[in-house]
C-alpha positions, -999 to +999 in steps of 0.1 A: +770+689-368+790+668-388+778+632-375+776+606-356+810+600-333+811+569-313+815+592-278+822+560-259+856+547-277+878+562-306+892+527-313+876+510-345+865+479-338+863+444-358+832+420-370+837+400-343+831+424-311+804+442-329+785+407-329+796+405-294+780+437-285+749+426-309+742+396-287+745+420-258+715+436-270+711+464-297+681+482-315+676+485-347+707+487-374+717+495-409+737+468-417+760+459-450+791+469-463+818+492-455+835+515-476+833+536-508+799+522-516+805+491-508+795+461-525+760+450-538+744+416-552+734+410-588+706+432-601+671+420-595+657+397-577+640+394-543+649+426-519+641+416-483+629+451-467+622+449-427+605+480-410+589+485-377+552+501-393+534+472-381+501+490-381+486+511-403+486+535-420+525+533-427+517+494-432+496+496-463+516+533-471+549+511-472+535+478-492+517+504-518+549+520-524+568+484-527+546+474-554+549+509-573+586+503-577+579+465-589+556+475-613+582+502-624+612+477-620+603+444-641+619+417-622+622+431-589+604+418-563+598+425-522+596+405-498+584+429-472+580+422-430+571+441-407+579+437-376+566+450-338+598+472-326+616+444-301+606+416-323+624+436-353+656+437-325+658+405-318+653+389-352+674+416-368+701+406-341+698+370-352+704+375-390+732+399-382+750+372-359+741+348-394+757+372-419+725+376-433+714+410-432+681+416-448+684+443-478+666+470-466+658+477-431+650+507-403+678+522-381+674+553-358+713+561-364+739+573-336+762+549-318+749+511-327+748+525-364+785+537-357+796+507-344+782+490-373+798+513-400+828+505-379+830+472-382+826+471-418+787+459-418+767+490-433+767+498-469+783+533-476+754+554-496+771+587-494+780+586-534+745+574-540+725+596-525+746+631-529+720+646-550+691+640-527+709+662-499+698+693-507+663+683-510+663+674-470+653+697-439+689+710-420+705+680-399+682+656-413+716+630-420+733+642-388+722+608-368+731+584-399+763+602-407+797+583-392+834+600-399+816+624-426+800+590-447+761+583-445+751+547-440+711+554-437+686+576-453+664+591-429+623+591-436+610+607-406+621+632-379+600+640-347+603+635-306+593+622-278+566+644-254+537+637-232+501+627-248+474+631-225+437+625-225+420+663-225+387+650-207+407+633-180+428+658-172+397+682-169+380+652-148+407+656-122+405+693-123+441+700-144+433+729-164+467+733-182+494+710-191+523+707-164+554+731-173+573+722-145+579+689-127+566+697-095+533+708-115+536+671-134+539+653-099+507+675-084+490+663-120+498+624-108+482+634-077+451+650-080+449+616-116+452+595-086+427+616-064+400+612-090+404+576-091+423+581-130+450+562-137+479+584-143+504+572-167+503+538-191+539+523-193+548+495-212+576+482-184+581+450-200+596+466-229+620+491-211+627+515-241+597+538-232+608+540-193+645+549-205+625+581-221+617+592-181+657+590-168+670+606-207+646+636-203+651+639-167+693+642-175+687+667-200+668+686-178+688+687-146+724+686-160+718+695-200+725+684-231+758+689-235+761+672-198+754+642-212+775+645-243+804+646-220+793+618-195+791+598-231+825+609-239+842+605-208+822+574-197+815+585-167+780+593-157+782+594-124+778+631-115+754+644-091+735+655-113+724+624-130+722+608-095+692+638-091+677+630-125+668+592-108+657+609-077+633+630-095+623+596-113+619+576-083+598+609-068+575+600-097+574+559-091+568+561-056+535+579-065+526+545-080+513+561-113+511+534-136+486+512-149+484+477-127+503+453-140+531+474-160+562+457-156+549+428-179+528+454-208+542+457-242+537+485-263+518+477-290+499+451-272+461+446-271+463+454-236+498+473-236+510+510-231+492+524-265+461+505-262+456+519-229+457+554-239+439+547-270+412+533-247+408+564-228+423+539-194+448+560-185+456+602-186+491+604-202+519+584-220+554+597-226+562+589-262+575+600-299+554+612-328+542+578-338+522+579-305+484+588-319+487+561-351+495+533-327+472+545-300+446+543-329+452+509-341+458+494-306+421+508-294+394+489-293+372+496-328+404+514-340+394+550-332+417+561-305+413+598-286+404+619-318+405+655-309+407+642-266+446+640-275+470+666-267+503+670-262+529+691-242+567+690-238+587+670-211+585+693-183+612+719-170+631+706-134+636+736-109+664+742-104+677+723-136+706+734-161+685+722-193+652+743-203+621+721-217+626+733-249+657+708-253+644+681-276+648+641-269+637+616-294+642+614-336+631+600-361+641+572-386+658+559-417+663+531-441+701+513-448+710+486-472+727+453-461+760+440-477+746+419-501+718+439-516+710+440-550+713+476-567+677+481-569+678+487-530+692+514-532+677+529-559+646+523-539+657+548-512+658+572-539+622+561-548+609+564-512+625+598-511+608+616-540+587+641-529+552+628-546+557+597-527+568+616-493+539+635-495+518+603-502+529+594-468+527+626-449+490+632-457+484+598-443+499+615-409+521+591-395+553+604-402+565+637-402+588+639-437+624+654-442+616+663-475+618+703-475+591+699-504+567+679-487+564+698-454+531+715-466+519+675-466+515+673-434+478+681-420+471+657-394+467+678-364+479+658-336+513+660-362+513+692-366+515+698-325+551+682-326+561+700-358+555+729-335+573+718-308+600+709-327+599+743-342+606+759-306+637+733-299+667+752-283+691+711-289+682+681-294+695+642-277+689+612-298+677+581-280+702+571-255+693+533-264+705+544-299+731+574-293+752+555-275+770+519-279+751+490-279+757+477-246+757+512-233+726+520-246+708+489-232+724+490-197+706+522-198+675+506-207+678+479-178+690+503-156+662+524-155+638+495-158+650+483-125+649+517-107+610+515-120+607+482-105+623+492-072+652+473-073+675+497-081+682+530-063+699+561-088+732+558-070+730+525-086+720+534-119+743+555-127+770+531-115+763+504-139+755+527-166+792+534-164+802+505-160+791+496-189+804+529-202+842+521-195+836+481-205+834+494-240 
């Protein structure tokens, strides 16, 4: 793969209708300069660094690293914030709209890092980090690589699959994980039989209910399905109709924890903390899953060794086999006006002593081809094995695609899960917003 190709318009586009998109709603970005490098601020100085590790460990993992590099940079210094994932959107999309890019900040790559690159708004680090490309796993820069120039350092690669409680699932008499989804629907039933909530969903956020309709495309059309319905902005075929009437098979079984549509994530009472709290039999989400489930649990010690973890199911019937892969991982870019020393921070970050620093604290799985060996925790290690077994792999649709594609999607789905939207209708106004641009 060479990179990242904006599938939903060849046109470039300007400053101006990237900020218009932006305000549309966007995830995270790598935003700076555009070119040959770009340009960069004096040396020293404060470097602004936003990230999304808002718990630990990668918290302290992050702010320990920060102050290595000042003590090893006289002069430099970090101002460091993290922030809870749609807080990090919105204020991110605030400072863009300002000009003010912080100097560092997380990006999950594909299409709203494109569109950025695009419009002349990411720093080019392709020069600056050429020698560190050999040191990375294969197709580690795929999703931060635009018209063969990277515009983010990636930290972490993983996916998203299904976490679930061992001793509830044995309460209600499952003795395997699902491997197809009329097995995952009989698992909601007999959840809901044993008086178990099935599934914790944090509705009010709608990225983790996007995960349902992605994986449910994938598995009923395939990958490559979806490419093309990106490509040809059209993604109103059958089978995507089918993918949201294999969702709203799963809704009507009421599965979710009571009061869903308004739970965040990361919330005290949100999706994680409800798994963590042993509330709830399964959540559908990325490698970070048993870290925030952890921290989010009441005396911070989440499921232990109760936590396991199996693929998104196969469909019968369906083109795509469960071994395709949705999810990813994420990366670090420079704004415009950074000084030098951002940069040269990536590099730091990137070393394998300090890669495997993080990897033994098993939060993130590394892209370091040194520091694989790092990586112990064992709830980890079950999606380095998945991952192992992966026949293709999706990026985030909220991400892969254009920003305002990417979050109609988001709505889209969040409103099927709410029952005010049927699939005919999803896929309608996903491409609508497909051929708006």
């Amino acid at each position: 793969m060479e990179g990242w190709r904006n599938p939903m318009d060849s046109n470039r586009i300007n400053r101006r209708s990237l900020l218009g998109l932006i305000g549309a709603g966007m995830g995270a970005a790598a935003l700076g300069a555009c070119g040959d490098g770009g340009s960069t601020g004096p040396s020293g100085g404060t470097i602004r660094w936003w990230h999304i590790a808002n718990t630990d460990p990668m918290k302290s993992q992050w702010a320990t690293l920060a102050q290595q590099f000042e003590a090893a940079r006289p002069g430099v210094k970090f101002e460091v914030t993290p922030l809870e994932n749609d807080a990090f959107k919105t204020k991110l999309t605030t400072n863009v709209q300002a000009g003010d890019p912080p100097d560092i900040f997380h990006t999950w790559g594909g299409g709203v890092l494109g569109q950025q690159a695009e419009a002349g708004m990411a720093k080019d680090i392709t020069q600056d980090i050429a020698p560190l490309k050999d040191s990375l796993i294969p197709a580690a820069l795929d999703a931060y690589t635009i018209n063969q120039r990277i515009y983010a350092l990636p930290i972490d690669t993983g996916m998203v699959g299904f976490w679930y409680n061992k001793e509830l699932f044995a309460a209600a008499g499952i003795s395997a994980p699902p491997q197809t989804w009329s097995e995952f629907l009989d698992s909601v039933r007999k959840l809901k039989a044993a008086g178990i909530i099935p599934i914790a969903l944090a509705g009010k956020e709608k990225w983790p209910g996007h995960y349902y309709w992605a994986y449910l495309a994938m598995r009923v059309a395939g990958v490559d399905a979806l490419k093309r319905a990106a490509q040809d902005k059209d993604f109103t075929k059958p089978d995507f109709v089918t993918a949201g009437t294999r969702l709203k098979e799963l809704v009507d079984l009421q599965p979710f924890q009571p009061g869903f549509l308004a739970a965040g994530y990361s919330a005290s009472d949100g999706q994680a903390a409800t798994m963590g709290n042993g509330k709830a039999a399964m959540e559908l989400m990325g490698q970070w899953a048993p870290g925030v489930q952890k921290e989010s649990s009441q005396g911070k010690q989440g499921l232990g060794d109760k936590l396991g973890f199996f693929p998104f199911p196969a469909v019968d019937g369906g083109k795509g086999p469960n071994t395709d892969i949705f999810g990813g991982g994420g990366g670090f870019a420079v704004g415009r006006k950074a000084p030098a020393e951002a940069v040269e921070f990536l590099k730091f970050l990137a070393q394998p002593e300090n890669v495997r620093s993080y990897a033994k604290a098993g939060a993130l799985l590394p892209v370091v081809k040194a520091a694989q060996d790092a990586v112990t925790e064992p709830h980890l290690k079950l999606v380095s094995q998945a991952l192992a077994k992966g026949t293709g792999f999706q990026l985030f649709l909220d991400q892969a695609y254009a920003p305002a594609v990417g979050q109609q999607v988001n709505d889209s789905v969040a409103e099927l899960m709410a029952g005010k939207a049927s699939p005919e209708k999803v896929v309608k106004d996903i491409t609508d917003a497909a051929k708006r641009g």
